[in-house]
N, C-alpha and C positions, 0 to 999 in steps of 0.2 A: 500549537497543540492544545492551548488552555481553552480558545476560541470553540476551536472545532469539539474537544470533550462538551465544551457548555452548549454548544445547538446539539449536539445528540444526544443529550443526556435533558434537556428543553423538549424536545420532539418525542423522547421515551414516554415523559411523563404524560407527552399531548397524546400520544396514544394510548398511553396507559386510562388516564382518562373516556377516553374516544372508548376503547373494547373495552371496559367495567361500565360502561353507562353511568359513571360517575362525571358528575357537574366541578367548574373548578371555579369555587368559590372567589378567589381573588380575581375573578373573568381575564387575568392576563400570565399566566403560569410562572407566577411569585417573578415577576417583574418587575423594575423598579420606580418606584415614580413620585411625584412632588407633592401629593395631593394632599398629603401630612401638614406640609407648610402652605394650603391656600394655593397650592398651583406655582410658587415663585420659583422662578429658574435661578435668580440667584441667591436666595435660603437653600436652594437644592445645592448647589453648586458648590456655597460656602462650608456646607454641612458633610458635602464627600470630601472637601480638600482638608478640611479639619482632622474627619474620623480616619481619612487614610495618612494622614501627616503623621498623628497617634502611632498610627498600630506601625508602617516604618519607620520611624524611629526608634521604637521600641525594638522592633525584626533587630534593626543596624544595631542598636545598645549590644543588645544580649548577645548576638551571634560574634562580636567580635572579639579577637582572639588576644587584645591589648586587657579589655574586660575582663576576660577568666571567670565568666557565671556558668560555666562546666554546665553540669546536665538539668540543673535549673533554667535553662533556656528555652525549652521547648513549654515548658509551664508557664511561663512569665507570658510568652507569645500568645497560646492558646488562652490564657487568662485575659489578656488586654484584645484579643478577637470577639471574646465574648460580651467583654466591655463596650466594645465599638459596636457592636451589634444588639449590645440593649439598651446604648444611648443614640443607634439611628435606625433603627427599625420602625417605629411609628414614624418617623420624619420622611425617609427616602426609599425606604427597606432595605439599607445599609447593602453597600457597592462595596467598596474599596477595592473593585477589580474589573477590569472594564469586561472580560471573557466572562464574567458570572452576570454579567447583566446582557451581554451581546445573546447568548441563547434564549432566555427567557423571552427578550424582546419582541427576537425574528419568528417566537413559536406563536405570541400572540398576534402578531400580523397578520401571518398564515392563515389564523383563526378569525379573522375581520377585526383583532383591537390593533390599532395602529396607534394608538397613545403612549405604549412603552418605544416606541421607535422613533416617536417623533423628541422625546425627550432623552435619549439615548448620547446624545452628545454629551450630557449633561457627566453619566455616569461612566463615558471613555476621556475626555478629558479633564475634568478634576482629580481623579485617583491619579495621573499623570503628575500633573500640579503638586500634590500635596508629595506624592513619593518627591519629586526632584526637590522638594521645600526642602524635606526631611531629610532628605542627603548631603544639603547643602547645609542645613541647620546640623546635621550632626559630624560634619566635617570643620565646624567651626567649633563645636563644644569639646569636642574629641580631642582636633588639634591638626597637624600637616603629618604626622605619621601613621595615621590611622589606616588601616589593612578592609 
C-alpha cells in the first residue's frame, strides 16, 4: 500500500505541476539521488543504510514495551526523523523507505528523467540492510526477551 500511495501521490504532484504551469525545479519530482556524494553508488548506499540503521533502531528503542517511554515515543521518533533527514538530505535526499523513493522515481521517468530509476536500487535495498542491521543490533542490546 506504501508503494502504490507513493506513485500516486508522485504522479499528483506531476500533474499538479503539468495544470499550474509550474516548472519542478529538482527536474525529478524530489527523487532521490547520489549527486550529493559525486555520483558514488556506494557513499549513497552507505549513507541510507546508516540514516535508516538510526532512525529503526531508535522506532524498536522507544516502541518497546520492556522500555516503558510511554507517550514520549512518538516525540523521540519524529525527533530522530528529522535528524536523519537533516543529516541526509544534501547527500541522498534521505530514503529510509524504499515506497518514498519508488514514486518519485517512476514519476520522473514518465517525464524522460530516468536517473532516479536507474539509481533506485540503491534507495530499495539499503533501507532493507540497515532496518535488518538494526534489528539484529537491537535484539542483541536488548537481550533474548525483547517483544
Amino acid at each position: 500500500m506504501s508503494c502504490l500511495g507513493a506513485v500516486c501521490g508522485s504522479f499528483l504532484l506531476m500533474g499538479i505541476f503539468a495544470w499550474g504551469n509550474l516548472s519542478d525545479k529538482t527536474g525529478a519530482y524530489g527523487s532521490n539521488a547520489i549527486t550529493g556524494l559525486n555520483n558514488s553508488a556506494g557513499a549513497g548506499f552507505l549513507v541510507e543504510v546508516v540514516l535508516t540503521f538510526v532512525f529503526v533502531l531508535t522506532v524498536l528503542g522507544v516502541t518497546s514495551k520492556k522500555a516503558g517511554h510511554g507517550s514520549l515515543g512518538g516525540l523521540v521518533i519524529g525527533l530522530t526523523l528529522t535528524l536523519v533527514h537533516i543529516l541526509g538530505i544534501g547527500l541522498t535526499g534521505t530514503s529510509v523507505n524504499p515506497a518514498r523513493s519508488i514514486g518519485p522515481a517512476l514519476a520522473a521517468a514518465v517525464s524522460g528523467n530516468g536517473e532516479p530509476v536507474r539509481v533506485l536500487w540503491i534507495f530499495i535495498i539499503a533501507p532493507l540492510v540497515g532496518g535488518a542491521a538494526a534489528a539484529v543490533c537491537y535484539r542483541y542490546l536488548a537481550g533474548k526477551d525483547t517483544e
